[in-house]
C-alpha positions as CSV (number, residue, x, y, z in Angstrom):
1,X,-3.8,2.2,-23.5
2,X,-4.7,-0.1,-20.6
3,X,-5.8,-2.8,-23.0
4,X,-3.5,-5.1,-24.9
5,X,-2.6,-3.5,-28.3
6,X,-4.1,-6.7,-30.3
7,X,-7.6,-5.9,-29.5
8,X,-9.9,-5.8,-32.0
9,X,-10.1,-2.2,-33.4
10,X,-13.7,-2.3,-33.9
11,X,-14.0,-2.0,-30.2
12,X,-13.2,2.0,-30.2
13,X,-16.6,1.9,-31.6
14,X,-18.2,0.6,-28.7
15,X,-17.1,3.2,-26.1
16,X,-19.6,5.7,-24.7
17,X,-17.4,8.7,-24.6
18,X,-18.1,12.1,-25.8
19,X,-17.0,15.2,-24.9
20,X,-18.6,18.8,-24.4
21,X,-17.2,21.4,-26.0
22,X,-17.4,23.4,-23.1
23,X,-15.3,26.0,-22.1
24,X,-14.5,27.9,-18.5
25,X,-13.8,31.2,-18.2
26,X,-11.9,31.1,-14.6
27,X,-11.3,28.8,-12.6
28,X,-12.7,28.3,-9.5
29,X,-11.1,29.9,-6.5
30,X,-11.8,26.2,-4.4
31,X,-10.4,24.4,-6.9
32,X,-7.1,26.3,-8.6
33,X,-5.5,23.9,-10.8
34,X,-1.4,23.4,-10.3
35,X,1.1,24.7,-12.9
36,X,1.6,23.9,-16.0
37,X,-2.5,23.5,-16.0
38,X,-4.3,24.4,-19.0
39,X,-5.6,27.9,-18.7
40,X,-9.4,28.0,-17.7
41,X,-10.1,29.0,-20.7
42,X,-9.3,25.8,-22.8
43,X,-10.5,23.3,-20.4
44,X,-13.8,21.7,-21.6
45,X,-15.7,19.5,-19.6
46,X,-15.7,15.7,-19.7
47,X,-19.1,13.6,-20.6
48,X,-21.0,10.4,-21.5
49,X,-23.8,9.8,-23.9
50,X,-26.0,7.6,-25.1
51,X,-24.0,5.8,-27.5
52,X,-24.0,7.4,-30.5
53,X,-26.6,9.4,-33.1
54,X,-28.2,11.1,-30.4
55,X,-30.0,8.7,-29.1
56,X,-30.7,7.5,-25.5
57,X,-30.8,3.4,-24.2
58,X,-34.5,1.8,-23.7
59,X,-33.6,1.1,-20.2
60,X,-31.5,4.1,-18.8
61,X,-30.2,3.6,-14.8
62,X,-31.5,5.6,-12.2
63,X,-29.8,8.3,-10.7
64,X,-29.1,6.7,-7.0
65,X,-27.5,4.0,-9.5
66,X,-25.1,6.4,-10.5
67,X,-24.2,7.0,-6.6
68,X,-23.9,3.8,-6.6
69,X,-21.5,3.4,-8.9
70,X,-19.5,6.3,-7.6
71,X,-19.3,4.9,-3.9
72,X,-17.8,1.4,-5.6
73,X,-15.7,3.7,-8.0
74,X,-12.3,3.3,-5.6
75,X,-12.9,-0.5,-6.1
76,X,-12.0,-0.3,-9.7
77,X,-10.2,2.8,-10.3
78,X,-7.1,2.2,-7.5
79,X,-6.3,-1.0,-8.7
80,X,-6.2,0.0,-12.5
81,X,-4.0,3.4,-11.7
82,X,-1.9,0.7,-10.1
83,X,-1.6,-1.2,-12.9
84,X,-1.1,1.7,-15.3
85,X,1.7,2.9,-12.7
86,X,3.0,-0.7,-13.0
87,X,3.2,-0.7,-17.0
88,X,4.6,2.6,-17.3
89,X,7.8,2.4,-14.8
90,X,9.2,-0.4,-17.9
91,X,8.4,2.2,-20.7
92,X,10.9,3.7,-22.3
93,X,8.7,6.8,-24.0
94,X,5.4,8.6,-22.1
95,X,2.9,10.1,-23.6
96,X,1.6,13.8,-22.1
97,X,-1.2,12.8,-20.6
98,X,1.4,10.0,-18.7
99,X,3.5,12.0,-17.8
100,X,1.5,14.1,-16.3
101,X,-0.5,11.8,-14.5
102,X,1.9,9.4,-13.6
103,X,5.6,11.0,-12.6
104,X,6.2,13.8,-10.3
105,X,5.9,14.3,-6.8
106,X,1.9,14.2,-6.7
107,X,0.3,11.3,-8.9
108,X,-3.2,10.7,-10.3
109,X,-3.6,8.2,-7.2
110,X,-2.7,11.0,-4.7
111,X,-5.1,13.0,-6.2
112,X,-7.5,10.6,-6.6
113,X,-7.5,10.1,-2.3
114,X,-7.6,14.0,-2.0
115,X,-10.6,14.8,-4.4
116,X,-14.3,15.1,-2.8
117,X,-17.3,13.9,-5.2
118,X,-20.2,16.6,-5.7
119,X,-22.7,14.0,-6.9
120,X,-25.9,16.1,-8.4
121,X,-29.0,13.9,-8.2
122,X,-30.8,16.3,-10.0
123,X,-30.0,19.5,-12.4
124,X,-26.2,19.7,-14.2
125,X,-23.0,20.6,-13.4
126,X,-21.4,23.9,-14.3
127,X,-18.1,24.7,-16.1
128,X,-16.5,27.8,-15.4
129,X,-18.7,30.0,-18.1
130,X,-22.0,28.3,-16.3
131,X,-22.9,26.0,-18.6
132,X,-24.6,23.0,-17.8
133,X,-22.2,19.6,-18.6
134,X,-22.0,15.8,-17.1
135,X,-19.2,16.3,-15.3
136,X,-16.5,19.2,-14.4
137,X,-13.3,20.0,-12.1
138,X,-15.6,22.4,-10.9
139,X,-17.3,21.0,-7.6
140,X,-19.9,22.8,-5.3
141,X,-17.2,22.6,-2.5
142,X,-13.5,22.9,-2.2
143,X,-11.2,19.9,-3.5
144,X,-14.1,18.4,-5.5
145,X,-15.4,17.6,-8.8
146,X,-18.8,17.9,-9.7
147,X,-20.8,14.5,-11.4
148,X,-24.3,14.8,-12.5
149,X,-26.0,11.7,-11.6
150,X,-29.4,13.0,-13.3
151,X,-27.3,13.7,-16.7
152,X,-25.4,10.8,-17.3
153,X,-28.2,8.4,-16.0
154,X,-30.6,9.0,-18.8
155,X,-27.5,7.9,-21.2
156,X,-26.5,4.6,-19.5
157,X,-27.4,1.3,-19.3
158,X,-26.9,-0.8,-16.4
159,X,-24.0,-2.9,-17.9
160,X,-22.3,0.4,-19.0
161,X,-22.8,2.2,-15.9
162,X,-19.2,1.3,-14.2
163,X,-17.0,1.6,-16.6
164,X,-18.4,5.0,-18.0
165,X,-19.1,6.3,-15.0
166,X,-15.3,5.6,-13.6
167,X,-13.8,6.9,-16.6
168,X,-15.8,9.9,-16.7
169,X,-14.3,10.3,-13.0
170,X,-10.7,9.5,-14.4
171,X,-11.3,12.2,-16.5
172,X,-12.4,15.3,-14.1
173,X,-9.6,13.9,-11.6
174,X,-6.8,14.3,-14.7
175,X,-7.3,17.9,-15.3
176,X,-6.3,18.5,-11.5
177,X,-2.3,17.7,-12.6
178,X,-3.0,20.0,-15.9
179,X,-4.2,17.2,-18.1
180,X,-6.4,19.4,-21.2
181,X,-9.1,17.9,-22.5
182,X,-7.7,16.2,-25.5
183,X,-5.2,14.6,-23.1
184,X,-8.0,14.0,-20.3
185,X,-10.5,12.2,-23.2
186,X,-7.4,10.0,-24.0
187,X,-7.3,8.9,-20.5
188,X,-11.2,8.3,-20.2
189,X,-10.9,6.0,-23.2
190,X,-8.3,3.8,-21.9
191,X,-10.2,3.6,-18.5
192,X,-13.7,2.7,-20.0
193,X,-12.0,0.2,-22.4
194,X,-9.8,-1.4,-19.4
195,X,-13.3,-2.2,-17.7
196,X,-15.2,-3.7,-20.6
197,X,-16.0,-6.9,-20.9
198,X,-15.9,-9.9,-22.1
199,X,-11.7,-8.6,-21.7
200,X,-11.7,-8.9,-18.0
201,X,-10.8,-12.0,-16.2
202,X,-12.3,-10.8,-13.1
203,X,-14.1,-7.9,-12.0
204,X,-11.8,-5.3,-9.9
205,X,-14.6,-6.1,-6.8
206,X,-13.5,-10.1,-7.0
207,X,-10.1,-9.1,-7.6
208,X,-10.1,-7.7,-4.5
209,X,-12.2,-9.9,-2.3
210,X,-9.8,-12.4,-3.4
211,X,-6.6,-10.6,-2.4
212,X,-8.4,-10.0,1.1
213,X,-9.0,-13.2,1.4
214,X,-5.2,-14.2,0.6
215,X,-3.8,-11.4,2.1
216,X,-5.9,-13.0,5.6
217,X,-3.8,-16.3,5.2
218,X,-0.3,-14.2,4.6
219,X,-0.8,-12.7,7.8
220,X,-2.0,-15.8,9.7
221,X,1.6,-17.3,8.5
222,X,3.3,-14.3,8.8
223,X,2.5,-14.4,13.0
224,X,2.8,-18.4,13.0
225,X,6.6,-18.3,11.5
226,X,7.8,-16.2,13.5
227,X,5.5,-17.1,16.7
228,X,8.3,-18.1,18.6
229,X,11.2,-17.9,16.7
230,X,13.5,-17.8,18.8
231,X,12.9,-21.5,20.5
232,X,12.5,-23.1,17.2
233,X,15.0,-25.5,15.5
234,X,16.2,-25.4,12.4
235,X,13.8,-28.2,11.1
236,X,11.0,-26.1,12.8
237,X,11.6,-23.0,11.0
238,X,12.3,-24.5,7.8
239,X,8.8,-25.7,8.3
240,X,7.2,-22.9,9.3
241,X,8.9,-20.8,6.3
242,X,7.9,-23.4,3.4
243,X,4.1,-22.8,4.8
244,X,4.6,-19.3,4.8
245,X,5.7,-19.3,1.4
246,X,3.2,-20.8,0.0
247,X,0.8,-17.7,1.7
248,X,3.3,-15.5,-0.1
249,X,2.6,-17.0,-3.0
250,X,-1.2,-17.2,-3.2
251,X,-1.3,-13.5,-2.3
252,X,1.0,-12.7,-5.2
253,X,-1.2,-14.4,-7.7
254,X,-4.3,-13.1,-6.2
255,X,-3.6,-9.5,-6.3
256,X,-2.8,-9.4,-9.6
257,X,-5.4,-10.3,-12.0
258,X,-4.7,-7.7,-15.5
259,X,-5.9,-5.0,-15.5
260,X,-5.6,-4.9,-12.0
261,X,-3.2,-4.8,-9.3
262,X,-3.8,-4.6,-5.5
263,X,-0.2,-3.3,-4.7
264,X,0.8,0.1,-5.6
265,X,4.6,0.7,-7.7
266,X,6.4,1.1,-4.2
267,X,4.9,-1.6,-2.8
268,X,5.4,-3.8,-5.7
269,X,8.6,-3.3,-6.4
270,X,9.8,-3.8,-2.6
271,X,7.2,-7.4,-2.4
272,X,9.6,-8.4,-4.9
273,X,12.8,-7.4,-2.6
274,X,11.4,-9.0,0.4
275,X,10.3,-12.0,-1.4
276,X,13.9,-12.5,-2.5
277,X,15.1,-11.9,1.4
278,X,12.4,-15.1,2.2
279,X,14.0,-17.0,-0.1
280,X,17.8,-16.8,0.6
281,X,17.0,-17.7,4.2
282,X,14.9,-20.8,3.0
283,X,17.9,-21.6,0.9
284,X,19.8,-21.3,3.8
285,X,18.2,-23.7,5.9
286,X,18.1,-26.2,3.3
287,X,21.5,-25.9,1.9
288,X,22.9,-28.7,4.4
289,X,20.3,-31.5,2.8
290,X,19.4,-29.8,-0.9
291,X,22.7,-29.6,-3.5
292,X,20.1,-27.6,-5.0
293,X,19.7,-24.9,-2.6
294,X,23.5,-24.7,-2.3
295,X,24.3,-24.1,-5.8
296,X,21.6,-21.6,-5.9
297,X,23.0,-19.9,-2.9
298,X,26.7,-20.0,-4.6
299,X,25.7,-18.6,-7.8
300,X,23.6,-16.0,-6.6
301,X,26.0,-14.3,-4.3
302,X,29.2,-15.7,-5.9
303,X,32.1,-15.4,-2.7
304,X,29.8,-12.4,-1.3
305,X,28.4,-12.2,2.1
306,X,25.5,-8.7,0.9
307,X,24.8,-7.6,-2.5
308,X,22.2,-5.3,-4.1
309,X,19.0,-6.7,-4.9
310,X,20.0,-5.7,-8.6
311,X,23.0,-7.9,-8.4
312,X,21.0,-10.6,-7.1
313,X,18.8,-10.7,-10.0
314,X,21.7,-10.2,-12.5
315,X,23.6,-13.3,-10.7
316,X,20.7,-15.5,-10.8
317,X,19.0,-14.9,-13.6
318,X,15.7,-15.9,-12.3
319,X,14.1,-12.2,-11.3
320,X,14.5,-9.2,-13.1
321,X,15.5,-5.9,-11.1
322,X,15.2,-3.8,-13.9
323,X,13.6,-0.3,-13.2
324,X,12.7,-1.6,-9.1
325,X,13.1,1.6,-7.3
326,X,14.5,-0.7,-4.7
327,X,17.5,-2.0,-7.1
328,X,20.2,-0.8,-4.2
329,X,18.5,-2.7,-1.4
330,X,21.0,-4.8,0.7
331,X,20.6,-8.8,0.5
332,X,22.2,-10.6,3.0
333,X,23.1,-13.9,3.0
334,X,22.8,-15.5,6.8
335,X,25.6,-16.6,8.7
336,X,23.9,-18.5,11.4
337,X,20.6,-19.6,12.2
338,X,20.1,-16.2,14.4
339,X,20.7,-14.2,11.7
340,X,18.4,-15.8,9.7
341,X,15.7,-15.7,12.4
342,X,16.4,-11.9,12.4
343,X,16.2,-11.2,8.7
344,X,12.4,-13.1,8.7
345,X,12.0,-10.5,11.8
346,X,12.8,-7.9,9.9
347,X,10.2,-8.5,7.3
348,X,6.8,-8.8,9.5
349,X,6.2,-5.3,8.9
350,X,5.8,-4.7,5.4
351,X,4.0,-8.3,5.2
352,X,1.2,-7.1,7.5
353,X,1.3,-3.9,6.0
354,X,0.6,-5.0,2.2
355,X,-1.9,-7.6,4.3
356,X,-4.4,-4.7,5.3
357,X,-4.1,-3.2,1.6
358,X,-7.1,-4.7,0.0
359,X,-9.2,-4.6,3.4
360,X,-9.2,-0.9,3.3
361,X,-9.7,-0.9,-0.9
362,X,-13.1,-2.9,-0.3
363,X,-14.7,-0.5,1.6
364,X,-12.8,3.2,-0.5
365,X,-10.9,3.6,2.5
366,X,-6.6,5.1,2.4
367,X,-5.0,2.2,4.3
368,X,-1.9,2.9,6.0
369,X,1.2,3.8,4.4
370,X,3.2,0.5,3.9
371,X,6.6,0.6,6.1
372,X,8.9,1.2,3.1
373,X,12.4,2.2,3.3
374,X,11.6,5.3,1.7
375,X,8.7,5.9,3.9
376,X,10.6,5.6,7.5
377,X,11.3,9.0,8.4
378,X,10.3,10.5,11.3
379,X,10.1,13.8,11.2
380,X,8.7,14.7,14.7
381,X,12.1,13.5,16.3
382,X,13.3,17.2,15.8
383,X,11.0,18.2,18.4
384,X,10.9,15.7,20.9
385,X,10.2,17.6,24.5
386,X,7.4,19.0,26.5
387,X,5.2,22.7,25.0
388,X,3.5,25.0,27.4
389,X,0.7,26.6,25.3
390,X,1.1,30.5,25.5
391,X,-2.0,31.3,23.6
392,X,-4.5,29.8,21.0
393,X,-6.0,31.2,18.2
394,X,-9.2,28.9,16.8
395,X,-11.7,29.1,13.3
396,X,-14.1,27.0,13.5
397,X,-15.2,26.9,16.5
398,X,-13.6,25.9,19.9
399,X,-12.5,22.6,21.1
400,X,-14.3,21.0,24.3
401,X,-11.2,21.3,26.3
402,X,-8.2,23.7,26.4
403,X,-5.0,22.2,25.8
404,X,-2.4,23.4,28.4
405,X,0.9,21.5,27.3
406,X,1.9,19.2,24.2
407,X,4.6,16.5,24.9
408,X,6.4,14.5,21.7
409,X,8.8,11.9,23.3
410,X,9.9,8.2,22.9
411,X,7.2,5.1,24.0
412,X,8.5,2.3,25.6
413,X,9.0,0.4,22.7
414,X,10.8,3.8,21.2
415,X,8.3,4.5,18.7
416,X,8.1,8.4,19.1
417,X,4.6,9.5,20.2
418,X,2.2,12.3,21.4
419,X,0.5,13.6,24.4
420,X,-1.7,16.3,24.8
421,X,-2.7,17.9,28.6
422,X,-5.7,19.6,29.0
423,X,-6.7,21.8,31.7
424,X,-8.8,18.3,32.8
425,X,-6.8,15.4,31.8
426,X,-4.0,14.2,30.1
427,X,-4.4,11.9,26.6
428,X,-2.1,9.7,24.8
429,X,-2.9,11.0,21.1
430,X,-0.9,8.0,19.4
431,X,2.1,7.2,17.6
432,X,4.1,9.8,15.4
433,X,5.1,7.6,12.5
434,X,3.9,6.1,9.2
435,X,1.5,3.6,9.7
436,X,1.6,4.0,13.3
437,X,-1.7,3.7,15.8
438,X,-3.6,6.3,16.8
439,X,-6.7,6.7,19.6
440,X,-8.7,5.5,17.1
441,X,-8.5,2.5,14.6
442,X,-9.1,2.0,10.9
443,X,-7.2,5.3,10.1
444,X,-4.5,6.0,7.9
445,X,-1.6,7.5,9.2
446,X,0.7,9.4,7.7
447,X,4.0,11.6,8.2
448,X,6.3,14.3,6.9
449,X,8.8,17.4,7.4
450,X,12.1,18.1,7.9
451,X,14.3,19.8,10.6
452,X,11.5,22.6,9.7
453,X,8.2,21.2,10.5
454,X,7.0,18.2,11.0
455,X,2.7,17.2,10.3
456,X,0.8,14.1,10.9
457,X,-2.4,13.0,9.2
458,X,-5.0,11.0,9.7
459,X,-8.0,10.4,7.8
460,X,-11.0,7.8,8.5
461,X,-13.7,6.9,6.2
462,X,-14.4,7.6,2.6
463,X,-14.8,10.6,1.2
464,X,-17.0,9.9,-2.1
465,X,-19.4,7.9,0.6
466,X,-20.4,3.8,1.0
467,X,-23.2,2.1,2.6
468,X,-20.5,1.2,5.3
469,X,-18.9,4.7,5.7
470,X,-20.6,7.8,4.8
471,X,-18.9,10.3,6.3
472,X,-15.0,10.9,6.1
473,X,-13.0,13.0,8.6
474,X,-9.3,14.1,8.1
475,X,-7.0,15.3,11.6
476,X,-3.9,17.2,11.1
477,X,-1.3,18.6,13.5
478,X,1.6,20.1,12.4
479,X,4.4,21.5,14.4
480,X,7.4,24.2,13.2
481,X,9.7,26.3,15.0
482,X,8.9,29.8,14.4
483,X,11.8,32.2,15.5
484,X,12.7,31.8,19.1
485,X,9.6,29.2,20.0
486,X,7.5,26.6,18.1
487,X,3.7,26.8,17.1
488,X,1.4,23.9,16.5
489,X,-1.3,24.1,14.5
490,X,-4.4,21.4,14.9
491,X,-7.3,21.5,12.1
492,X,-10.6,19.1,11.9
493,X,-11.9,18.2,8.3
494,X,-15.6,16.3,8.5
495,X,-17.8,15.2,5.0
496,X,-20.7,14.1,5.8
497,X,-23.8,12.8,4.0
498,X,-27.2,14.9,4.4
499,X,-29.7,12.8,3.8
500,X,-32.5,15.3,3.5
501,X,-30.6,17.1,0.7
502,X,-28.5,13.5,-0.6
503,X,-25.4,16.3,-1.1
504,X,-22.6,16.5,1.7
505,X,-21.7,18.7,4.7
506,X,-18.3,20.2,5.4
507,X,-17.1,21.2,8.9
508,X,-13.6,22.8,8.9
509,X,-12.3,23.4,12.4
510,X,-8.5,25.1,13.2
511,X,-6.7,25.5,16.0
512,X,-3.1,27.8,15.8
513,X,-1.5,27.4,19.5
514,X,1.7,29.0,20.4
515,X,4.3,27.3,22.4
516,X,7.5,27.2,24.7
517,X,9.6,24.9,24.9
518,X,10.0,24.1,28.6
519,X,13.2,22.5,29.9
């Protein structure tokens, strides 16, 4: 359960969920479930009603309230799974449906950013036998789940709508990492009960508007403190670092209001790491004035010049370190006032990072991974050089211009990065990392491989739709060595909303190109 254990128990009787006892016969070749999936045969459908006996609210929504709802769903669904991710790294026993959802490689939030909507304004969806249900794994189009806006409207009121509505979303998106349907109605009870009122402090939209309005001011002191840095005194920076902690502070507090949380497990968990990094440098500075700052210094690190950030917390006291997936991080204590600079260099990063976080979350949109030390690699450095193109093979369609060589090398500011020459001009196609900039701006970027293989991806806009954003687009390039020579292979993803038909459009372009490696 989202919701603390003491709440009334007469509550259970207020949630709108029921459940069809529908069955699929196969599932759908667009949307094979992973292993350890329930057989199509055993999943039923997920659904809403009206609240009970059979009978239906005096004022029912509309349909295009439903899309509503569904565009805004993001807003309140990310920032819950985030606080459900939060919760469950402490626990010491999962349930099924947790585990599933919530360890492994691929997460309910990963899922969640690779799943299309099918919203049906009018007529059902269809489970794998054809039968006609509120909502289903079984979308109109590949990746997607289908919701039935005509269906579920006639069974909600207005107040009801969002929390309903997002759990009856929670619940399609489950079965995609082999939740069955007891297991996925679990899951869609503890969502709908997490956003019920009169429980929350703050709705997941203010949450957020909040934490972009903090996370404006972290940034602002971010670039001021270290603005300079080098040509400041000691008495400047000290200065400098007590406003930026108070920044830090207000956008701690303001992205986490229960049950939401704007930060995601990783990014958490390493906030809390950095946090402590800020604070043994503002120690430092201070030590030669505050007795205070001293002993806190001496106790922490006890003779030591580096410890983990688990023996930090163990020495002090003060933070607890338990769990962090960041426990073996390095903290250093300064030596000089140099070294202290550099460690507050070292952490504008990951402060402007977690600063765009909530931006992107207002509007449904993946923000950029979060420089992590987990996230750092750089795959593409195995393949840094210049391609001639030997031959192409495209699906799709063919691009406007015909790429002649591909070139991965190191920018001036050694970030590596990627150029393309056509056969009329040559184009810098942006940075190879994650987080990194591309041609174009408010994307997420994001990177992996090996010695094997190395693919970047980059996605803009929101794929279940907003009045800002309506279409979505996803870029991929991947490169490999394939025997003697190395093949890149370039694919186009578009969703966009038809407004003569209010369903989407898919465009799916690919481009296979072989190449040499030229000396």
């Amino acid at each position: 359960m989202f919701m603390p254990s003491f709440l009334p128990s007469k509550l259970l009787t207020l949630s709108l969920i029921a459940t069809l006892a529908a069955t699929s016969a196969a599932c759908s070749k667009n949307n094979a479930l992973p292993g350890g999936a329930e057989p199509a045969g055993h999943v039923e459908e997920g659904g809403v009603n009206g609240g009970g006996g059979g009978t239906l609210p005096a004022q029912p929504i509309a349909a295009w309230q439903v899309r509503q709802v569904i565009q805004r769903a993001k807003l309140s669904l990310i920032p819950l799974l985030n606080t459900k991710s939060l919760e469950l790294v402490r626990s010491s026993s999962l349930s099924n449906v947790d585990q599933k959802l919530f360890r492994g490689d691929r997460t309910i939030l990963d899922v969640l950013h690779e799943t299309n909507i099918d919203v049906m304004y009018t007529g059902a969806c269809k489970d794998g036998n054809g039968k006609e249900v509120d909502g289903s794994i079984f979308g109109l189009t590949p990746d997607s789940i289908c919701i039935s806006a005509e269906r579920i409207a006639a069974k909600l009121t207005e107040e009801r709508a969002l929390p309903e509505i997002v759990a009856l979303i929670a619940h399609e998106l489950s079965h995609k990492l082999g939740a069955d349907e007891a297991e996925a109605t679990e899951f869609q009870k503890d969502v709908a009960m997490s956003l019920s009122a009169p429980y929350l402090k703050a709705s997941a939209e203010e949450t957020v508007q909040a934490s972009a309005s903090a996370s404006q001011a972290l940034q602002v002191s971010i670039s001021t403190l270290l603005r300079d840095i080098d040509s400041k005194t000691e008495a400047q920076l000290d200065n400098s670092l007590t406003n930026f902690k108070s920044a830090e502070m207000d956008f701690f507090i303001a992205t986490r209001n229960y049950p939401f949380s704007i930060l995601g497990l990783r990014e958490e968990h390493y906030f809390d790491v950095q946090r402590t990094r800020v604070l043994v440098v503002s120690h430092y500075l201070a030590m030669a004035t505050s007795a205070y700052a001293a002993e806190e210094l001496r106790m922490a690190f006890r003779g030591k010049t580096e410890l983990t950030f688990a023996e930090y917390g163990k020495n002090t006291k003060e933070i607890d370190p338990e769990k962090n997936v960041y426990a073996n991080e390095v903290i250093k204590l300064p030596a000089s006032l140099e070294e202290a600079k550099q460690i507050l260099k070292q952490t504008y990063e990951f402060y402007s990072g977690v600063s765009e976080i909530a931006g992107h979350m207002r509007f449904g949109t993946r923000p950029n991974a979060v420089p992590l030390p987990d996230n750092k690699e750089t795959p593409f450095k195995n393949f840094v050089g210049k391609y001639k193109v030997l031959s192409a093979v495209c699906s799709g369609g063919k691009p406007s211009s015909t790429v002649t060589e591909y070139e991965i090398y190191n920018g001036s500011s050694g970030t590596l990065r990627l150029r393309k020459v056509f056969n009329t001009m040559t184009g810098d196609q942006g940075e190879l990392i994650n987080g990194g900039s591309v041609v174009r701006s408010g994307s997420a970027v994001q990177v992996e491989g090996n010695e094997e293989f190395a693919t970047r991806t980059v996605e803009f806009g929101n794929r279940w739709g907003s009045h800002q954003l309506t279409g979505f687009q996803k870029d991929t390039l991947t490169i490999k060595k394939v025997s003697s020579q190395f093949e890149v292979t370039e694919s186009y993803y578009e969703r966009a909303e038809n407004y003569k038909t209010d369903l989407f459009d898919e465009v799916t372009k690919s481009c296979k190109y072989s190449l040499e490696k030229m000396p």
